[in-house]
LUMTOR-459990 format. One line per field, with one value per residue (C-alpha): z, x, y; residue number from 1; residue in three letters. Coordinates in pm, 1 decimal, padded with zeros to 6 digits, always signed. Example, Ala and Ser with C-alpha at 12.3 -4.5 7.8 and 13.67 -1.06 7.14 Angstrom:
REM LUMTOR-459990
w: +00780.0,+00714.0
u: +01230.0,+01367.0
v: -00450.0,-00106.0
num: 1,2
residu: ALA,SER
***
This chain:
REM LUMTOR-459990
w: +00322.5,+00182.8,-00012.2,-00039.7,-00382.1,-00357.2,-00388.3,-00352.7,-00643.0,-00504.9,-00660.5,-00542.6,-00156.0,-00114.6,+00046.5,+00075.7,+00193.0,+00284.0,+00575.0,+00684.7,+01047.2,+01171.0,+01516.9,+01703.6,+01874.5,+01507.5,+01471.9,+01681.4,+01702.5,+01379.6,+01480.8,+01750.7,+01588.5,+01336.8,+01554.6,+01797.2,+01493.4,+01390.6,+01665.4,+01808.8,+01471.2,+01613.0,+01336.3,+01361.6,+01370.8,+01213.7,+01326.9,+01124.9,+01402.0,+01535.4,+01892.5,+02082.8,+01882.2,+01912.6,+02298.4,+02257.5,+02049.7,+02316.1,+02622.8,+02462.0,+02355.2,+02693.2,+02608.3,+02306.9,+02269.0,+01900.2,+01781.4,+01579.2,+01499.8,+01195.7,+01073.6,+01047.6,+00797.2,+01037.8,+00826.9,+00503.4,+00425.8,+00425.9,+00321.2,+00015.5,-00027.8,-00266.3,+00023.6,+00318.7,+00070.8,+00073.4,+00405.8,+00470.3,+00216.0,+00412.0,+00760.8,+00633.1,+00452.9,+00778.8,+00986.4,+00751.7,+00664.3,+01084.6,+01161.3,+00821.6,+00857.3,+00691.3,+00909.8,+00957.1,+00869.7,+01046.9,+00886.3,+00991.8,+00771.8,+00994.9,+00872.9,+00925.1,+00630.8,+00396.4,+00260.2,+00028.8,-00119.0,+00061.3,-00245.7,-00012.1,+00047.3,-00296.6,-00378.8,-00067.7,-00140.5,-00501.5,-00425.6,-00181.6,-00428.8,-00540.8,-00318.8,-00129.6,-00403.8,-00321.0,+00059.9,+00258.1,+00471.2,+00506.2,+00492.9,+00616.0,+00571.6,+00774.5,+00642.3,+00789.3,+00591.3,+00572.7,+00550.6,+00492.9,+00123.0,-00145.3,-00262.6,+00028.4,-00039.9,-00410.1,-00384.9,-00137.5,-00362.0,-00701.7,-00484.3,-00322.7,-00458.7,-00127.0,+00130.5,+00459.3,+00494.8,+00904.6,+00930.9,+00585.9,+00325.9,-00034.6,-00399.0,-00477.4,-00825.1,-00860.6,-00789.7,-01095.3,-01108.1,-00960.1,-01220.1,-01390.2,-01091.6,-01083.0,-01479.8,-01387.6,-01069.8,-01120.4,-00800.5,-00715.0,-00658.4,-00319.4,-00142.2,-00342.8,-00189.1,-00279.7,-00502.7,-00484.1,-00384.4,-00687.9,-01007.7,-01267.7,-01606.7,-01743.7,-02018.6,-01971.1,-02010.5,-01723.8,-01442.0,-01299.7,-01244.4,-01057.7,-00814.5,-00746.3,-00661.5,-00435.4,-00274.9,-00202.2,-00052.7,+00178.4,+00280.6,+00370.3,+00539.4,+00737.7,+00628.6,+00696.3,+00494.8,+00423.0,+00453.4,+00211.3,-00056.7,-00010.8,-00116.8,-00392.3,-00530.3,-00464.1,-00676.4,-00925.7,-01057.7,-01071.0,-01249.0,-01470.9,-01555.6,-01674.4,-01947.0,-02046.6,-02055.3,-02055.5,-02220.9,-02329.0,-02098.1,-01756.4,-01466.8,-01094.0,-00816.2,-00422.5,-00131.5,+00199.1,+00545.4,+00905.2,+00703.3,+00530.7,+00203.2,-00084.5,-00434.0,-00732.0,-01118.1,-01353.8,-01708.4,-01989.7,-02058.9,-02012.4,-01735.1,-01808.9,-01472.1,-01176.9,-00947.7,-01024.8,-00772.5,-00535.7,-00647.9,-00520.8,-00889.2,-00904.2,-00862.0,-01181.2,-01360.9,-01467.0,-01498.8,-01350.4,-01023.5,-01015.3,-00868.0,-00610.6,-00491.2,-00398.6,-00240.2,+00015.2,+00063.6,+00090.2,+00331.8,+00108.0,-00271.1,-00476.7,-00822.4,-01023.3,-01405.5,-01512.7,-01849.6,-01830.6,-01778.2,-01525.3,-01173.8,-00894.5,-00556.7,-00258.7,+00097.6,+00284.6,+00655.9,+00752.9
u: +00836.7,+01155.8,+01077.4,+01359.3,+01376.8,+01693.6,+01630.2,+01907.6,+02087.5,+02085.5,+01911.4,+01564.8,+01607.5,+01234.3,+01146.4,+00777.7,+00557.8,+00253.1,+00139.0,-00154.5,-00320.4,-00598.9,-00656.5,-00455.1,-00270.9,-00146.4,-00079.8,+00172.4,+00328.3,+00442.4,+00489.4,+00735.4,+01002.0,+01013.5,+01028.1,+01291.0,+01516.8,+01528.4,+01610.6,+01833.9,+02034.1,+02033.9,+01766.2,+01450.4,+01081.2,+00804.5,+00397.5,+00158.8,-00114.7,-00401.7,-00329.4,-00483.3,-00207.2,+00062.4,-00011.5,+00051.1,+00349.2,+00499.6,+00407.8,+00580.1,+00904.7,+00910.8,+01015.4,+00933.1,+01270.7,+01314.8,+00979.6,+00789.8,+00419.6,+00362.7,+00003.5,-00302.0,-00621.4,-00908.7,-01168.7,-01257.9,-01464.9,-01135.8,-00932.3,-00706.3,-00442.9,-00238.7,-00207.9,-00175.6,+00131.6,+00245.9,+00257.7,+00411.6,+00704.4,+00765.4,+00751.4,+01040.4,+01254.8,+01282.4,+01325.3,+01604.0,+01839.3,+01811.0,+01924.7,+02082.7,+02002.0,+01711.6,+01368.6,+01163.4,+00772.3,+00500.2,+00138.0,-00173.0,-00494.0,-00804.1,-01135.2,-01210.4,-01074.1,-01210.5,-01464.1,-01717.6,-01536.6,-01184.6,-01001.1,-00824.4,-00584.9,-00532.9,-00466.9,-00253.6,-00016.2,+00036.9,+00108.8,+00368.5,+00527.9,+00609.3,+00631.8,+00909.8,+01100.1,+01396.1,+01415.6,+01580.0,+01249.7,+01196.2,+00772.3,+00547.1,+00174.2,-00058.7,-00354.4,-00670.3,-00692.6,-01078.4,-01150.9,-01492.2,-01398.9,-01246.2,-01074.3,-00825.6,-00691.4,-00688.6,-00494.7,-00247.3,-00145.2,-00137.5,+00098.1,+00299.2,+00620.1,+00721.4,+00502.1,+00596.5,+00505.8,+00614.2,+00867.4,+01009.0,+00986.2,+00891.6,+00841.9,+00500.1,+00399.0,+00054.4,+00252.6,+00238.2,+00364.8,+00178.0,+00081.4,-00087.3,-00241.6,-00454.7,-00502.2,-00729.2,-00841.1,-00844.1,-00836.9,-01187.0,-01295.0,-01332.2,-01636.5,-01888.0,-01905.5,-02170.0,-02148.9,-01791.6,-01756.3,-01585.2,-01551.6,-01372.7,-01242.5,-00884.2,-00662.3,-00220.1,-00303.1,-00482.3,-00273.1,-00255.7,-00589.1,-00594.9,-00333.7,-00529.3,-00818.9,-00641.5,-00468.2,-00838.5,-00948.6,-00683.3,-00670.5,-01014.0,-00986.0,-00707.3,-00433.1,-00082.6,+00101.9,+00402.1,+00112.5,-00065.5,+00210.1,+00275.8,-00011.6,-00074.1,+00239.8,+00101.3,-00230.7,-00041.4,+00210.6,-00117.9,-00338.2,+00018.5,+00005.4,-00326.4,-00313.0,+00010.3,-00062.7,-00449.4,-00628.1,-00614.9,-00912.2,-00928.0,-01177.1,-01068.8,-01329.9,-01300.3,-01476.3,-01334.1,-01483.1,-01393.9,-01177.1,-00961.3,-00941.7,-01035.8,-00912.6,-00997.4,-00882.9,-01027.9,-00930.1,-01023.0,-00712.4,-00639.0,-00392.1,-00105.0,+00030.6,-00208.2,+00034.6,+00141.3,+00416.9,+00421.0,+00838.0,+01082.1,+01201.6,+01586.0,+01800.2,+01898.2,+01520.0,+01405.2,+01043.7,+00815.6,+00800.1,+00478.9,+00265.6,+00532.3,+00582.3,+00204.8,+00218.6,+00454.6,+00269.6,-00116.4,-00288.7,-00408.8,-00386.8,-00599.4,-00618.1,-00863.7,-00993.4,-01340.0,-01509.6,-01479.0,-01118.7,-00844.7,-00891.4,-00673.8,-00839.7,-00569.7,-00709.8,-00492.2,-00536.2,-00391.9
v: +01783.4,+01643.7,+01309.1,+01064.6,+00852.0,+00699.3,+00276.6,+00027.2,-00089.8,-00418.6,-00746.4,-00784.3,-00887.0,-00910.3,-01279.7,-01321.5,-01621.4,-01737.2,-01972.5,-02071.2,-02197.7,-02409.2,-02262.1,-01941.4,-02197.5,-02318.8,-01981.4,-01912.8,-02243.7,-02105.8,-01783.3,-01793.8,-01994.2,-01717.5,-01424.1,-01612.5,-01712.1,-01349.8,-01152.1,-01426.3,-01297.7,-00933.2,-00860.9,-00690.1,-00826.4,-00629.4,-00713.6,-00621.8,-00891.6,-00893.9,-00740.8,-01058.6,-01275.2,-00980.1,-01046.4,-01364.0,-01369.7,-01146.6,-01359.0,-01666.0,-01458.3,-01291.2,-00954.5,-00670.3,-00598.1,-00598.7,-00593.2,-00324.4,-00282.0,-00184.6,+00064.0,-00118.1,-00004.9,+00141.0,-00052.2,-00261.8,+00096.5,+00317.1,+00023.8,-00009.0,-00259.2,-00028.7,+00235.1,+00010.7,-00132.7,+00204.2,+00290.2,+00002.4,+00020.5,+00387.5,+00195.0,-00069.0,+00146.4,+00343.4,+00046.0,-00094.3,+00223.5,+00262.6,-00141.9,-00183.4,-00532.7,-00742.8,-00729.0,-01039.6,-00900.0,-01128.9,-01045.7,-01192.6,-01194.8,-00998.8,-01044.6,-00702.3,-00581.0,-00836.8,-00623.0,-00772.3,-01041.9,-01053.1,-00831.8,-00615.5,-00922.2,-01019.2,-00618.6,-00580.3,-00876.5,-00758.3,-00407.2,-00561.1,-00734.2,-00439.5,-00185.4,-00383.5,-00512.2,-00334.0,-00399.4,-00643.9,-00775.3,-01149.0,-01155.5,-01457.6,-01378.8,-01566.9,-01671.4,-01896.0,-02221.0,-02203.6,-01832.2,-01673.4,-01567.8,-01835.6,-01524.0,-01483.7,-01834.2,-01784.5,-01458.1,-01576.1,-01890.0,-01607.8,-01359.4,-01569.2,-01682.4,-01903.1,-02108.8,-02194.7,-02585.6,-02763.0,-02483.2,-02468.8,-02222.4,-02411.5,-02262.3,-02189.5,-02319.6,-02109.8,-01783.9,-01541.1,-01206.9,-00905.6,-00709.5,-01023.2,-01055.0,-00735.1,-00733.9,-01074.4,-00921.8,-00551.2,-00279.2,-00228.2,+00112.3,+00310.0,+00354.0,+00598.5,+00996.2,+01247.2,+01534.0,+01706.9,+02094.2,+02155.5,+01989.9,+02131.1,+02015.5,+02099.3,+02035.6,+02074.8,+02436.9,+02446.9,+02296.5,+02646.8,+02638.1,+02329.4,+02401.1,+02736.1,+02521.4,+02290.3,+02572.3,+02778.5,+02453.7,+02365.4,+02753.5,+02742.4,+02408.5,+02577.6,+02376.5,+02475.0,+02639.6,+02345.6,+02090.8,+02243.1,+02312.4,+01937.0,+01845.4,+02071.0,+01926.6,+01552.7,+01667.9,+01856.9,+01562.9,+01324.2,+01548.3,+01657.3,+01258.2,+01200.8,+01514.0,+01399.4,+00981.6,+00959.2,+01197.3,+01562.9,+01648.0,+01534.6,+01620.5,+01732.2,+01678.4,+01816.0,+01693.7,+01848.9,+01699.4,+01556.9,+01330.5,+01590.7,+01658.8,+01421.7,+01519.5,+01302.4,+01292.2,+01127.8,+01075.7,+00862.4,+00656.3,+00350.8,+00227.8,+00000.2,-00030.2,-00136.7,-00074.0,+00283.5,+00448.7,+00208.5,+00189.6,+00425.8,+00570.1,+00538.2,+00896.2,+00890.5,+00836.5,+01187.6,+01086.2,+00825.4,+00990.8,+01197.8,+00867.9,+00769.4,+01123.8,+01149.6,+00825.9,+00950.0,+01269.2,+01169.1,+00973.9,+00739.1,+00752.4,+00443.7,+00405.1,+00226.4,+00147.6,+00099.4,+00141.4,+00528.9,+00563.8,+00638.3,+00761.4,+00848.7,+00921.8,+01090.6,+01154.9,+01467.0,+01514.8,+01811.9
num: 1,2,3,4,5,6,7,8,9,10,11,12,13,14,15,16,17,18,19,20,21,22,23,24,25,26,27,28,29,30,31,32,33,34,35,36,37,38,39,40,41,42,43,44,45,46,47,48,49,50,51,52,53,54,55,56,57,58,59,60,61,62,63,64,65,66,67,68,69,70,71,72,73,74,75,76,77,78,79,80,81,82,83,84,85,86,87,88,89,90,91,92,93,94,95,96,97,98,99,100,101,102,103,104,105,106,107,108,109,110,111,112,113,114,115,116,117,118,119,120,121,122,123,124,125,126,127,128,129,130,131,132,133,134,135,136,137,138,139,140,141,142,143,144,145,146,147,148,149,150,151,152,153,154,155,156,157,158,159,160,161,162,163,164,165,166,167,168,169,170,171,172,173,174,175,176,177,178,179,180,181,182,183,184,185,186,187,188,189,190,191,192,193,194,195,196,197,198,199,200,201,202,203,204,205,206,207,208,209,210,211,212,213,214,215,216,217,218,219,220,221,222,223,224,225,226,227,228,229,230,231,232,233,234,235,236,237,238,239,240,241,242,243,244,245,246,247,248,249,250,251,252,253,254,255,256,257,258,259,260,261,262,263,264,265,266,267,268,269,270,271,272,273,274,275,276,277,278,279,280,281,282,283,284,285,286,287,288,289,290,291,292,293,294,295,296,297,298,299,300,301,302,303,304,305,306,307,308,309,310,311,312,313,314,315,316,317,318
residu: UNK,UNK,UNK,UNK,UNK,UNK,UNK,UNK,UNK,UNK,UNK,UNK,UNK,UNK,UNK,UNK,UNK,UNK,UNK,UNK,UNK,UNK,UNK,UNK,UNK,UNK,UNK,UNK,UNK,UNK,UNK,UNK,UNK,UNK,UNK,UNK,UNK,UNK,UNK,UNK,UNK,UNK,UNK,UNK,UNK,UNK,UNK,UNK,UNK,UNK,UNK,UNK,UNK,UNK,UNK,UNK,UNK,UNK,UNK,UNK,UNK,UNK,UNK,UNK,UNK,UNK,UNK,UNK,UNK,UNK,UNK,UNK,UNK,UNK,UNK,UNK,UNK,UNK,UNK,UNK,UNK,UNK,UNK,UNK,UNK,UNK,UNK,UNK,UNK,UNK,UNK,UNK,UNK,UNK,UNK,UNK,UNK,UNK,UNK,UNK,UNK,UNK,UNK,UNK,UNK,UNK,UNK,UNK,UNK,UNK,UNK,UNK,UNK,UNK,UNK,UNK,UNK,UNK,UNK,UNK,UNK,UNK,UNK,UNK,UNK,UNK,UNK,UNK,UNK,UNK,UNK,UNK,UNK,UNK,UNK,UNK,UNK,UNK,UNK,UNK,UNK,UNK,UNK,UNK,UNK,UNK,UNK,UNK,UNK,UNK,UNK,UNK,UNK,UNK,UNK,UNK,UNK,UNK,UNK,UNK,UNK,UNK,UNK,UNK,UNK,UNK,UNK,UNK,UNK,UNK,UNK,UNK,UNK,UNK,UNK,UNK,UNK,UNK,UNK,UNK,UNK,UNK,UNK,UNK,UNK,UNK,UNK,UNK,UNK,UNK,UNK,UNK,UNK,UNK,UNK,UNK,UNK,UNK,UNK,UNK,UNK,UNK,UNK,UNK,UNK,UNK,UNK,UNK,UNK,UNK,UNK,UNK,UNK,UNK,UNK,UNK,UNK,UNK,UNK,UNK,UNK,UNK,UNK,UNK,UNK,UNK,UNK,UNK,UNK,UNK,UNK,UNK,UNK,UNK,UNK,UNK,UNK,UNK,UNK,UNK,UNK,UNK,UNK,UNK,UNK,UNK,UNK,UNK,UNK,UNK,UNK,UNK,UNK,UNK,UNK,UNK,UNK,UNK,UNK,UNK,UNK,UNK,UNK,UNK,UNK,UNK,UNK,UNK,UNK,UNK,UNK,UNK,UNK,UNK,UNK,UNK,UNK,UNK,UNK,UNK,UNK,UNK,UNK,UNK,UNK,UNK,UNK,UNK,UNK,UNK,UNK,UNK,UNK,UNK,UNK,UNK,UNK,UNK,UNK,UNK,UNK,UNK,UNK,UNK,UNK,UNK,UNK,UNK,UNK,UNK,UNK,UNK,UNK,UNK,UNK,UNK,UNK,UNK
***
């Protein structure tokens, strides 16, 4: 798989708002003036909607020319807003070295994915603060104005640097910077799984070891063979970071299922990023890349802290 880490060195192009809607017919009022706008300019408009409003949207335009749908979490169980940040990052940088012009993004909150508390929205806007930093995309998240969860409309105020107020875009004075964002509301971790099929500790020493142990799982799970040097190499720079900036010992755990292949490290440092990878590392910085390149590689890839320590979880399908 080649991986591609070149970034702009452009000043930060990312524009990103927040509006929010009384009824779907609210919704799209606001909606459509954005789309049309956009690709009246020749640019291109990104959906990330639910499909009975991207039906909509596309009724009222009168055409799809133009538009793009961008990947949607499954669930609030498989759900993490660092990865869906991820995956999206991927999806725009595609979309604008192909147009090279700036992409409107039009994002809709779904209660679906609000999970317990509604987290996933405050995790997923922060992580796009960053993940998107260096792209030219213009995004307008829409959010209910009485959701189920205070959190929602807490988080969108905290990540939001712009709202969109009868059509205009408007500084946002709560907005604070990502990372400060997730050091008051940390990650929460993913969805517990049972006993692994292997667990293994290992020290810097030991990195062999791990990679053999990766590479007898995906064999058996009949991974093929560039698939499965991929990921070894996604597992090997994460489990190379904690040894070298957690702790000397670290812990490897493998579940393989219907799902793929789960692989988690765990280490007893503390994090100092919350958002770890989700920026392409410039060409010319020699380290800083291990995080990013398993981003691009794995499925999903969440990271969270708790009172023990460090730990990375990455989900390969094959």
């Amino acid at each position: 798989m080649r991986i591609e880490t070149t970034r702009s060195a452009a000043a930060v192009r990312l524009q990103h708002a927040a509006a929010f809607h009384g009824s779907d017919s609210d919704l799209l009022d606001q909606l459509v003036p954005l789309a049309d706008t956009a690709l009246r300019a020749g640019e291109a408009v990104a959906l990330a909607l639910r499909p009975a409003t991207e039906q909509a949207l596309v009724e009222r335009l009168g055409s799809t020319t133009g538009l793009a749908r961008l990947h949607q979490p499954e669930s609030a169980d498989t759900a993490s807003g660092q990865t869906a940040a991820g995956r999206r990052a991927m999806e725009l940088r595609e979309i604008t070295s192909t147009t090279g012009a700036p992409v409107t993004v039009l994002a809709e909150h779904t209660s679906r994915l609000d999970g317990v508390d509604g987290g996933f929205w405050t995790e997923l806007d922060a992580a796009l603060n960053v993940a998107l930093a260096e792209l030219p995309v213009r995004v307008t998240c829409f959010f209910p104005e009485l959701p189920l969860h205070l959190e929602i409309l807490d988080g969108a105020h905290r990540n939001h640097p712009l709202l969109l107020r009868a059509g205009q875009l408007r500084h946002n004075p709560q907005h604070i910077g990502p990372r400060e964002v997730l050091t008051t509301r940390p990650a929460p971790p993913p969805v517990l799984l049972g006993p692994p099929d292997l667990r293994m500790e290992f020290s810097a020493w030991q990195l062999h070891e791990v990679r053999t142990a990766v590479e007898q799982a995906l064999e058996a799970a009949d991974y093929g063979r560039e698939r499965a040097e991929d990921v070894v190499l996604a597992v090997n720079e994460v489990a190379t970071n904690a040894v070298e900036h957690g702790t000397p010992e670290a812990r490897l755990s493998i579940w393989t299922g219907p799902g793929g292949l789960v692989c988690e490290i765990d280490d007893g440092g503390t994090l100092r990023d919350p958002l770890p990878g989700l920026q392409a590392p410039h060409p010319a910085e020699a380290r800083g890349r291990g995080v990013w390149i398993a981003r691009q590689v794995c499925d999903s890839l969440h990271v969270w802290v708790d009172a023990r320590g460090t730990h990375v979880r990455m989900r390969a399908t094959p």
